[in-house]
C-alpha positions as a Python dict, from the first residue, in 0.01 Angstrom:
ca = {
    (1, 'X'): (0, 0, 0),
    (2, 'X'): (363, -28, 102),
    (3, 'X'): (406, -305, -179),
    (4, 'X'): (256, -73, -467),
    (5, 'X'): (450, 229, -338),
    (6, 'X'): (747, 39, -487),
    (7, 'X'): (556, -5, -792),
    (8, 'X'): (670, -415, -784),
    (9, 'X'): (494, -636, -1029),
    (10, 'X'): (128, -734, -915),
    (11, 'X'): (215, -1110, -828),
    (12, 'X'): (512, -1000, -575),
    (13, 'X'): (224, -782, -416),
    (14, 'X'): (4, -1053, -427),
    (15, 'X'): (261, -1301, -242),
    (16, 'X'): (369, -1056, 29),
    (17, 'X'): (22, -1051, 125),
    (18, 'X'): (-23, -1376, 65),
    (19, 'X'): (251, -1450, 330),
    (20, 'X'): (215, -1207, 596),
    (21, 'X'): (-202, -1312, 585),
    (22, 'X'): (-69, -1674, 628),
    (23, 'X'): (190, -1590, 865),
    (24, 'X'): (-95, -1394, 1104),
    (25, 'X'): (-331, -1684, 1081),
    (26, 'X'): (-57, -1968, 1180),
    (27, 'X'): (-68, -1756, 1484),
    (28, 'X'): (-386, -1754, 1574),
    (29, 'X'): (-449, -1384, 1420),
    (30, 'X'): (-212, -1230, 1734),
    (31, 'X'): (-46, -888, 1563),
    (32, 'X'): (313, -979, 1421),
    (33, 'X'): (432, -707, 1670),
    (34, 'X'): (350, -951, 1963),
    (35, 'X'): (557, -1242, 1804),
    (36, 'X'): (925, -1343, 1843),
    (37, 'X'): (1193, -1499, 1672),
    (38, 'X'): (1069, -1881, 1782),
    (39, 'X'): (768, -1783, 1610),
    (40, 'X'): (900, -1640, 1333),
    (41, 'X'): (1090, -1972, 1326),
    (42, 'X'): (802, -2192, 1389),
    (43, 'X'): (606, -2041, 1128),
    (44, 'X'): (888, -2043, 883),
    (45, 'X'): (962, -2491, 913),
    (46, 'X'): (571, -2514, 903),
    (47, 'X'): (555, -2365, 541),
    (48, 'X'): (881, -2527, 449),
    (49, 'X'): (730, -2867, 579),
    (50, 'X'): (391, -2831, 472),
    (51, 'X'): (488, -2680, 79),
    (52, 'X'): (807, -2854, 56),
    (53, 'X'): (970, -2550, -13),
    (54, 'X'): (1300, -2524, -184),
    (55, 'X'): (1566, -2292, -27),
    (56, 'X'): (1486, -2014, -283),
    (57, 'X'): (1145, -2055, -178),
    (58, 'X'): (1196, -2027, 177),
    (59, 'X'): (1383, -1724, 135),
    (60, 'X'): (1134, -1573, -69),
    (61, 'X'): (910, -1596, 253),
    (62, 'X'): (1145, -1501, 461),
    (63, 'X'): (1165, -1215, 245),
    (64, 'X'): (818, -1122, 293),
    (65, 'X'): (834, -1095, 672),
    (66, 'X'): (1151, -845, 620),
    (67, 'X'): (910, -668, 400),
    (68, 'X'): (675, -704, 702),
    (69, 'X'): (841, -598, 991),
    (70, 'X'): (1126, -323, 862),
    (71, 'X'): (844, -141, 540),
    (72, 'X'): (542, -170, 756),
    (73, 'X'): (620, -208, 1049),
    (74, 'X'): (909, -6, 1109),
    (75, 'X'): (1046, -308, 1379),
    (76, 'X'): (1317, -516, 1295),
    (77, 'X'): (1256, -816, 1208),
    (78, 'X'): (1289, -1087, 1561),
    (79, 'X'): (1604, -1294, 1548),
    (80, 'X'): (1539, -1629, 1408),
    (81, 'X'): (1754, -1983, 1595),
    (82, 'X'): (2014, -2093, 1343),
    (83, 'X'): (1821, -2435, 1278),
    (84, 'X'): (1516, -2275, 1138),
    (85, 'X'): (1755, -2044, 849),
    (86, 'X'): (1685, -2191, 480),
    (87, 'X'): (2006, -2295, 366),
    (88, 'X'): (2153, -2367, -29),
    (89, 'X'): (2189, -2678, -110),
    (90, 'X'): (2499, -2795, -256),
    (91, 'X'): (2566, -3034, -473),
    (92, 'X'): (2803, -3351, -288),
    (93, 'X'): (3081, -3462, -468),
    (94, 'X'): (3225, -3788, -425),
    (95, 'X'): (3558, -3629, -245),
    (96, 'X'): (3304, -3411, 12),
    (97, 'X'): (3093, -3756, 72),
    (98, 'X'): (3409, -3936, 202),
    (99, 'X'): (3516, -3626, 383),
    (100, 'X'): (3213, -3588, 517),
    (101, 'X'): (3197, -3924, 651),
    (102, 'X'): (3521, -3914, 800),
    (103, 'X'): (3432, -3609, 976),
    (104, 'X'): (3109, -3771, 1140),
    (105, 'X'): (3294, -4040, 1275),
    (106, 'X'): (3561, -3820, 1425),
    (107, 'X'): (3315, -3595, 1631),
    (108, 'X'): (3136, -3915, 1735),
    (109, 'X'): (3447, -4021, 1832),
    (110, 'X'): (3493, -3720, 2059),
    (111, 'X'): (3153, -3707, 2148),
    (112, 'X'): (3240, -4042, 2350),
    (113, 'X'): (3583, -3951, 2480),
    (114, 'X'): (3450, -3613, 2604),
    (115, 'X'): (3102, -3538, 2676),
    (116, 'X'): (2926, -3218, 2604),
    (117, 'X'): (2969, -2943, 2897),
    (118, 'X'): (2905, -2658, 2736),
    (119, 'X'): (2549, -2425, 2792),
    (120, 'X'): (2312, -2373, 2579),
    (121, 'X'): (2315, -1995, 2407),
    (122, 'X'): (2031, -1809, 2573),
    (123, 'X'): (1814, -1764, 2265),
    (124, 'X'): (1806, -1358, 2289),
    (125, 'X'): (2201, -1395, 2198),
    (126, 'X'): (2107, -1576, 1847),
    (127, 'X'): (2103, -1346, 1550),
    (128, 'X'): (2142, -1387, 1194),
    (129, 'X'): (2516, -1365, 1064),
    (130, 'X'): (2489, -1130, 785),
    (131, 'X'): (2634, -1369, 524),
    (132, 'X'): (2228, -1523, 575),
    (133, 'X'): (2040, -1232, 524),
    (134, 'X'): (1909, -1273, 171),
    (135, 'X'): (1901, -978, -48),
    (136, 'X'): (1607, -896, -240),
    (137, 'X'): (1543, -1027, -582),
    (138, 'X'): (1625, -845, -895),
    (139, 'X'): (1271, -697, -925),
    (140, 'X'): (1137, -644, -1339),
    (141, 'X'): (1108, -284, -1417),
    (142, 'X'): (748, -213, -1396),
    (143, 'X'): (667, -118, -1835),
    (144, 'X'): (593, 230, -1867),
    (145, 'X'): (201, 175, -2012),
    (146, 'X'): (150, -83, -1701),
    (147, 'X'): (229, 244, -1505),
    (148, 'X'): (-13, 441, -1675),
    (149, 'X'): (-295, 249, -1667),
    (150, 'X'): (-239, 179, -1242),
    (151, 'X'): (-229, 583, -1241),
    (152, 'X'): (-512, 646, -1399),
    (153, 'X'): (-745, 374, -1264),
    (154, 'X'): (-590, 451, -871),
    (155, 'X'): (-767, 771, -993),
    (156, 'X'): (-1128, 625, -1095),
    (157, 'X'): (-1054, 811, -1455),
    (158, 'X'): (-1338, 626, -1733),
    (159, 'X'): (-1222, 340, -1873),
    (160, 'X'): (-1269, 626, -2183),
    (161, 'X'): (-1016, 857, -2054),
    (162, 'X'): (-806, 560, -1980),
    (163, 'X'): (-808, 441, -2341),
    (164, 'X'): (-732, 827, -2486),
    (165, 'X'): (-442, 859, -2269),
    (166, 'X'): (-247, 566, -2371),
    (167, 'X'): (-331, 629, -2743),
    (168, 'X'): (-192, 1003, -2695),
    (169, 'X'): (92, 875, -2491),
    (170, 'X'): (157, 601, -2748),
    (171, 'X'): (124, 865, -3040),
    (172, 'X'): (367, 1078, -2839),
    (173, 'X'): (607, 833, -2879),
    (174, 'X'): (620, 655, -3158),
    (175, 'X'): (630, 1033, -3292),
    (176, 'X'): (968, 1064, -3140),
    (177, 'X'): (1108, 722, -3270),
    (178, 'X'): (1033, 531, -2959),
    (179, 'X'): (1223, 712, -2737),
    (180, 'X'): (1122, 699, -2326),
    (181, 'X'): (921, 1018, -2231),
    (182, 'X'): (1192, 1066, -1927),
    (183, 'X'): (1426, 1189, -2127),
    (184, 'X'): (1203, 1415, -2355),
    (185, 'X'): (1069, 1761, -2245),
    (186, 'X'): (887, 2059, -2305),
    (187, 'X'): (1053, 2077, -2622),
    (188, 'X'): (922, 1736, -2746),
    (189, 'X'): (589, 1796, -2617),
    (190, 'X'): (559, 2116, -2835),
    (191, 'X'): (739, 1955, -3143),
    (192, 'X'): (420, 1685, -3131),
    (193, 'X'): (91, 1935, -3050),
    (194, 'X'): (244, 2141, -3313),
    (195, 'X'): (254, 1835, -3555),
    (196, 'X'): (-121, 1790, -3455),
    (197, 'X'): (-236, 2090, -3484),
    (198, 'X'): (-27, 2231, -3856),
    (199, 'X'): (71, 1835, -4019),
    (200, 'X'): (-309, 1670, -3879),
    (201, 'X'): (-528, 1989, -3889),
    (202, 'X'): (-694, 1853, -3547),
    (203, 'X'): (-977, 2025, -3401),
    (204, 'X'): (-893, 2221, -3066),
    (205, 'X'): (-1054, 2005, -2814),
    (206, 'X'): (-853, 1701, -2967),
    (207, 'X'): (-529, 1877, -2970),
    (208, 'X'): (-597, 1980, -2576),
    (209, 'X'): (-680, 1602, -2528),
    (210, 'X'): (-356, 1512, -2625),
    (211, 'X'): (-189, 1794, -2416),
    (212, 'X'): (-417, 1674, -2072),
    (213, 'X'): (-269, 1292, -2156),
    (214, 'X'): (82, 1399, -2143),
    (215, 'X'): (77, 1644, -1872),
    (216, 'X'): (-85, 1333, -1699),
    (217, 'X'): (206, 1115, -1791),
    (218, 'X'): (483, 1363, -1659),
    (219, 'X'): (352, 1457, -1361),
    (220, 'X'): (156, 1178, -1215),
    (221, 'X'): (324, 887, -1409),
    (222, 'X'): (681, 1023, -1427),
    (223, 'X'): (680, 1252, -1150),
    (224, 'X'): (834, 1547, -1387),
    (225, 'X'): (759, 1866, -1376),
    (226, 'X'): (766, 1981, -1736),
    (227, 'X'): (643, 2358, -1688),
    (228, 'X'): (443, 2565, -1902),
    (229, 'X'): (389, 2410, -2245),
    (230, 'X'): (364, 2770, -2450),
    (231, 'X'): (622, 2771, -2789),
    (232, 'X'): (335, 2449, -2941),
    (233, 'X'): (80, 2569, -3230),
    (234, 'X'): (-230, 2564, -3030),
    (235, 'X'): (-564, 2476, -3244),
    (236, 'X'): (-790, 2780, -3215),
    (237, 'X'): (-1166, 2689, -3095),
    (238, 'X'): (-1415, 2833, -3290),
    (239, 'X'): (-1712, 2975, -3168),
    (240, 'X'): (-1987, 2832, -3271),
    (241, 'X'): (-2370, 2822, -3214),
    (242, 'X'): (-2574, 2521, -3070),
    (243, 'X'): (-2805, 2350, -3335),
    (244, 'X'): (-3151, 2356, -3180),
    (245, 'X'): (-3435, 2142, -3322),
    (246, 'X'): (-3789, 2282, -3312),
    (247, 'X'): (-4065, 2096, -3140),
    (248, 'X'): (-4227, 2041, -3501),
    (249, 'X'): (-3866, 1865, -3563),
    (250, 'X'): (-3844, 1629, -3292),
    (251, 'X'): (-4219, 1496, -3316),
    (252, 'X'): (-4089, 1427, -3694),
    (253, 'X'): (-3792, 1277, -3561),
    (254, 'X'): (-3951, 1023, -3298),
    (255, 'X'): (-4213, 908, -3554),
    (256, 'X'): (-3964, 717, -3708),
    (257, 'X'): (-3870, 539, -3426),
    (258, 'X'): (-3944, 237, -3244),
    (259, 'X'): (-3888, 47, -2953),
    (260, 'X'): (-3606, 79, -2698),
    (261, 'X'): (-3440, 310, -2994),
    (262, 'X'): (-3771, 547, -2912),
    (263, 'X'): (-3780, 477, -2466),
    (264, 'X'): (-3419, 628, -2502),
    (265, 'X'): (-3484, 897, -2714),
    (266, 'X'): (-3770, 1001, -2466),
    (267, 'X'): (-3545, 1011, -2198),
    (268, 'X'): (-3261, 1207, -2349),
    (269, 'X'): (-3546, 1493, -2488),
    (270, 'X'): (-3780, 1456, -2200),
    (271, 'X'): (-3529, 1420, -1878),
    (272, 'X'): (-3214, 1576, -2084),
    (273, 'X'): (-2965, 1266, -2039),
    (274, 'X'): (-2687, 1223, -2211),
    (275, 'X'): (-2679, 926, -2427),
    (276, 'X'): (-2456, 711, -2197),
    (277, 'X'): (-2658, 837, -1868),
    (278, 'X'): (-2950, 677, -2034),
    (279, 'X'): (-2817, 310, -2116),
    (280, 'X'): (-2612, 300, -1794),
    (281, 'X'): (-2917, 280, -1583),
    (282, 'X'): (-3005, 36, -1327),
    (283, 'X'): (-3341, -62, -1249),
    (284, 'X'): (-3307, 50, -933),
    (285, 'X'): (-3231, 475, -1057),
    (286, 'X'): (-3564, 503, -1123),
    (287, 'X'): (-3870, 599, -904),
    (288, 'X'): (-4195, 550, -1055),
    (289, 'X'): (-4356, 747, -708),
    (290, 'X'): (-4161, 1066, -716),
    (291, 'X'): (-4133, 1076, -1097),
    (292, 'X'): (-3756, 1099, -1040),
    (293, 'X'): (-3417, 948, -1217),
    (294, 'X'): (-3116, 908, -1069),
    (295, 'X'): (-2788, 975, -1245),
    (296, 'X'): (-2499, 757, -1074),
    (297, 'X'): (-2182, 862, -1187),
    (298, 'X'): (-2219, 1106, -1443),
    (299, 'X'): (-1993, 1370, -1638),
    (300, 'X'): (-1766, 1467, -1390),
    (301, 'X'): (-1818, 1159, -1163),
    (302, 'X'): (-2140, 1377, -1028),
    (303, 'X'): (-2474, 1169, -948),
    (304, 'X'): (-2784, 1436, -1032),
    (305, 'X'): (-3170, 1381, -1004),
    (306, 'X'): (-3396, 1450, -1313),
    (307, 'X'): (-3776, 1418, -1388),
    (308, 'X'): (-3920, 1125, -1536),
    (309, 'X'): (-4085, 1187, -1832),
    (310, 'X'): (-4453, 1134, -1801),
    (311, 'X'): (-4479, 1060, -2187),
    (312, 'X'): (-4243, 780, -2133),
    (313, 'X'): (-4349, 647, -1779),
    (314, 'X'): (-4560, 345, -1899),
    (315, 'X'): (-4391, 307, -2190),
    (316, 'X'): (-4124, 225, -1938),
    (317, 'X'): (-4345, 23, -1723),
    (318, 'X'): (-4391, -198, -2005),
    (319, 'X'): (-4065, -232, -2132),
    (320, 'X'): (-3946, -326, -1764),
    (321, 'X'): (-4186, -597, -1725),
    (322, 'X'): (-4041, -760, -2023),
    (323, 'X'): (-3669, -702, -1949),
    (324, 'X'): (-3760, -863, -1600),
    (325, 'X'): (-3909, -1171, -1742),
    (326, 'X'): (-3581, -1216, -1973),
    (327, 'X'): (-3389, -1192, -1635),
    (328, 'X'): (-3566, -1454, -1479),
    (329, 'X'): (-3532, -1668, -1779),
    (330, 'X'): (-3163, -1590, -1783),
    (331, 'X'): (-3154, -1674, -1361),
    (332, 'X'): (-3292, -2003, -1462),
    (333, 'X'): (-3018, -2100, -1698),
    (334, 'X'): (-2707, -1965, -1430),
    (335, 'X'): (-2684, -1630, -1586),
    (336, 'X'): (-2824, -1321, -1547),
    (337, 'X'): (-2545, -1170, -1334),
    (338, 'X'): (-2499, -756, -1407),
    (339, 'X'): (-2146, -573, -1393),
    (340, 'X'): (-2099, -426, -1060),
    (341, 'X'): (-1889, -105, -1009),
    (342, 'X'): (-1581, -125, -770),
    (343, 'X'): (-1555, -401, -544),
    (344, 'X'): (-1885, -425, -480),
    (345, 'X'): (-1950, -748, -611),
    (346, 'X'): (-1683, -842, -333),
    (347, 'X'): (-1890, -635, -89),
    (348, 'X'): (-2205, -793, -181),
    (349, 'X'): (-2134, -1098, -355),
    (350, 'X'): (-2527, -1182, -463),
    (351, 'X'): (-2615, -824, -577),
    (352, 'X'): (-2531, -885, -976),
    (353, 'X'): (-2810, -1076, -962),
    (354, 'X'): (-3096, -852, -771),
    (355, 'X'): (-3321, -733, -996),
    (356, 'X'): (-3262, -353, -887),
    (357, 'X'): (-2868, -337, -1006),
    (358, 'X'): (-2991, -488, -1377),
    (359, 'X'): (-2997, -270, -1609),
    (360, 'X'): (-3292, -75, -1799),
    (361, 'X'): (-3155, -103, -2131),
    (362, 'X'): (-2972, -430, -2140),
    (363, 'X'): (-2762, -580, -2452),
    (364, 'X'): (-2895, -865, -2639),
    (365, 'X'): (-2613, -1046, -2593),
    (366, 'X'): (-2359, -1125, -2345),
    (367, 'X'): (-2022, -1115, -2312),
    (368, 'X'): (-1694, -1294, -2090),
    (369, 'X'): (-1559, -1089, -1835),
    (370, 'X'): (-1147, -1131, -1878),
    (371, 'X'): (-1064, -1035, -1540),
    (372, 'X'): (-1333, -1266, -1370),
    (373, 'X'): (-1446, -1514, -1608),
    (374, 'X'): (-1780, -1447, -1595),
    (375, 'X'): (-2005, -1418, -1852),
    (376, 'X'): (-2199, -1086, -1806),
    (377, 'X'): (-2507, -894, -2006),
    (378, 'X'): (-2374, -530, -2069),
    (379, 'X'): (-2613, -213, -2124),
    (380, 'X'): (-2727, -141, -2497),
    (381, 'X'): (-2425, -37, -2693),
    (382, 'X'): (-2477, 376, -2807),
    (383, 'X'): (-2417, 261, -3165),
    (384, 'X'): (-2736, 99, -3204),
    (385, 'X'): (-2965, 413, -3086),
    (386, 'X'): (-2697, 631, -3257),
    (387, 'X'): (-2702, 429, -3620),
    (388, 'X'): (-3103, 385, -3541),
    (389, 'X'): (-3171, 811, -3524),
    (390, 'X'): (-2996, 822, -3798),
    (391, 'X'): (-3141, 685, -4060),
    (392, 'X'): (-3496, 727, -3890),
    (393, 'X'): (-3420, 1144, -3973),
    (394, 'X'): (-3654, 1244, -4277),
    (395, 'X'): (-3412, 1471, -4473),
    (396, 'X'): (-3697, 1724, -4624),
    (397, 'X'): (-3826, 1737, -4274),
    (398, 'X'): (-3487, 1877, -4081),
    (399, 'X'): (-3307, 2137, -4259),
    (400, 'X'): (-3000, 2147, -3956),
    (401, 'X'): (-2739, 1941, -4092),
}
């Protein structure tokens, strides 16, 4: 958390933790707070050893357990013996090789004309000249859409929402000839919802879209407060009334259908689902018992309970015993592993392949996860029911356009 505060790239997060994990376990798991300079020292010539570190790399740990003790911490960091500092090396010349020489045979010289007398320097005396300290590396400026999208999915926004607001933000910009939105204001924003609304002729809801992406981008992105956006052409929302089909309507509607194209049309008339609420379901939402579906993370990231329809219980029951003989057959070939929300795949690293997290209505294909690797099958895309209804609507027999 202290990492990301400083919004530093994701692999300097990932090495920081990387380190101070390492550094903890070298030590048996004791709390850093417990540990002193000859282990910080001890730790540090086991990594340089072990890796074969160069001196840029063994300040980049050493860097880590500033990070360590002073950001998280709050302790300074325990004084480390002089031997165990990383150190530049420097290219010899052929003048500093002879010197050198010279100068080892001189102080063995005086080595045996005088031995040593002095005392050792008690080691709570050593402490790191400030010429060694290493300053920290000239970090990349984090790019303004990499910002965006950690803000919004730190949030748990859709991956929907997520994709809207960077094509408003983008919009907003490339509207303004590229320029950064920190130094734009109020006045921008209205120059570009005006655009939308009098140059586009966009619809109200679309025009407050693009309003909700950039007030997102200024104040959690940015952290700028750009006040009340009032002077902009605002779309007016027209008040309209709900188009309501008849019960003669719908029976004409779902004789034309078929299949998994009719199961989900059942459920979004007979439970009222919305289209995506249907073909996100897991096995597991639904309770043949109580009659009941579950709704996991709907509109609003709100889970609800519906009734099953009894028209389309066995037509369910029947269309689950074949979806769970497909997921056997895809078990028996390595596959057959379902997306898991969050981390819980992390959590519960066999559940994508329990037969209660597949779901109802899955694709007929699959597809490669790019953040894992793993080659997934996805619910039913809403195209296919949507492009299915369709053209299964009689035209003399609805008279709602």
């Amino acid at each position: 958390q202290r990492v990301r505060d400083h919004h530093w790239p994701v692999a300097i997060e990932e090495a920081y933790v990387a380190r101070a994990r390492q550094f903890i376990l070298f030590h048996g798991r004791r709390h850093p707070r417990d540990l002193g300079a000859a282990d910080v020292a001890a730790f540090l010539k086991h990594v340089s050893e072990q890796e074969q570190l160069t001196p840029s790399q063994q300040s980049r740990v050493h860097l880590a357990l500033q990070f360590l003790y002073r950001k998280v911490l709050d302790l300074p960091l325990p004084p480390i013996p002089r031997g165990s500092r990383p150190s530049r090396p420097t290219r010899p010349s052929a003048t500093s090789e002879v010197a050198s020489s010279n100068f080892a045979n001189a102080r063995s010289a005086a080595a045996i004309a005088e031995p040593k007398s002095q005392t050792p320097k008690p080691r709570s005396e050593l402490t790191l000249s400030p010429s060694y300290i290493p300053t920290a590396p000239a970090l990349p400026v984090p790019k303004l859409f990499d910002l965006v999208h950690q803000a919004i999915r730190v949030r748990h926004y859709s991956p929907r929402t997520e994709k809207a607001y960077a094509h408003w933000i983008r919009r907003y910009i490339l509207f303004h000839d590229k320029r950064h939105p920190n130094v734009m204001g109020p006045l921008e924003v209205n120059q570009f919802l005006t655009h939308l609304a009098v140059q586009e002729h966009v619809s109200a809801s679309t025009q407050n879209q693009a309003l909700n992406a950039l007030l997102f981008l200024y104040k959690s992105v940015l952290q700028i407060e750009v006040g009340l956006i009032e002077a902009a052409v605002r779309a007016k929302k027209p008040d309209r009334l709900p188009v309501v089909l008849t019960r003669q309507e719908v029976a004409a509607v779902l004789a034309h259908l078929h299949g998994v194209v009719l199961l989900v049309s059942l459920l979004l008339y007979g439970a009222g689902l919305r289209l995506l609420d249907a073909l996100r379901l897991r096995v597991k939402d639904l309770d043949f018992t109580k009659n009941e579906i579950t709704i996991r993370d709907g509109k609003g990231q709100k889970d609800r309970v519906t009734m099953l329809p009894a028209a389309a219980k066995q037509l369910l029951l029947d269309h689950l015993q074949r979806v769970r003989q497909q997921h056997q057959e895809d078990l028996s070939q390595g596959r057959g592993r379902a997306p898991l929300p969050f981390a819980l795949e992390r959590k519960y690293p066999n559940a994508d392949r329990e037969w209660g997290w597949q779901y109802v209505f899955p694709a007929s294909s699959y597809y490669l996860d790019r953040d894992t690797g793993i080659s997934h099958r996805h619910h039913l895309h809403e195209s296919v029911i949507q492009k299915a209804v369709a053209a299964a609507v009689p035209s003399r027999a609805i008279r709602h356009p």
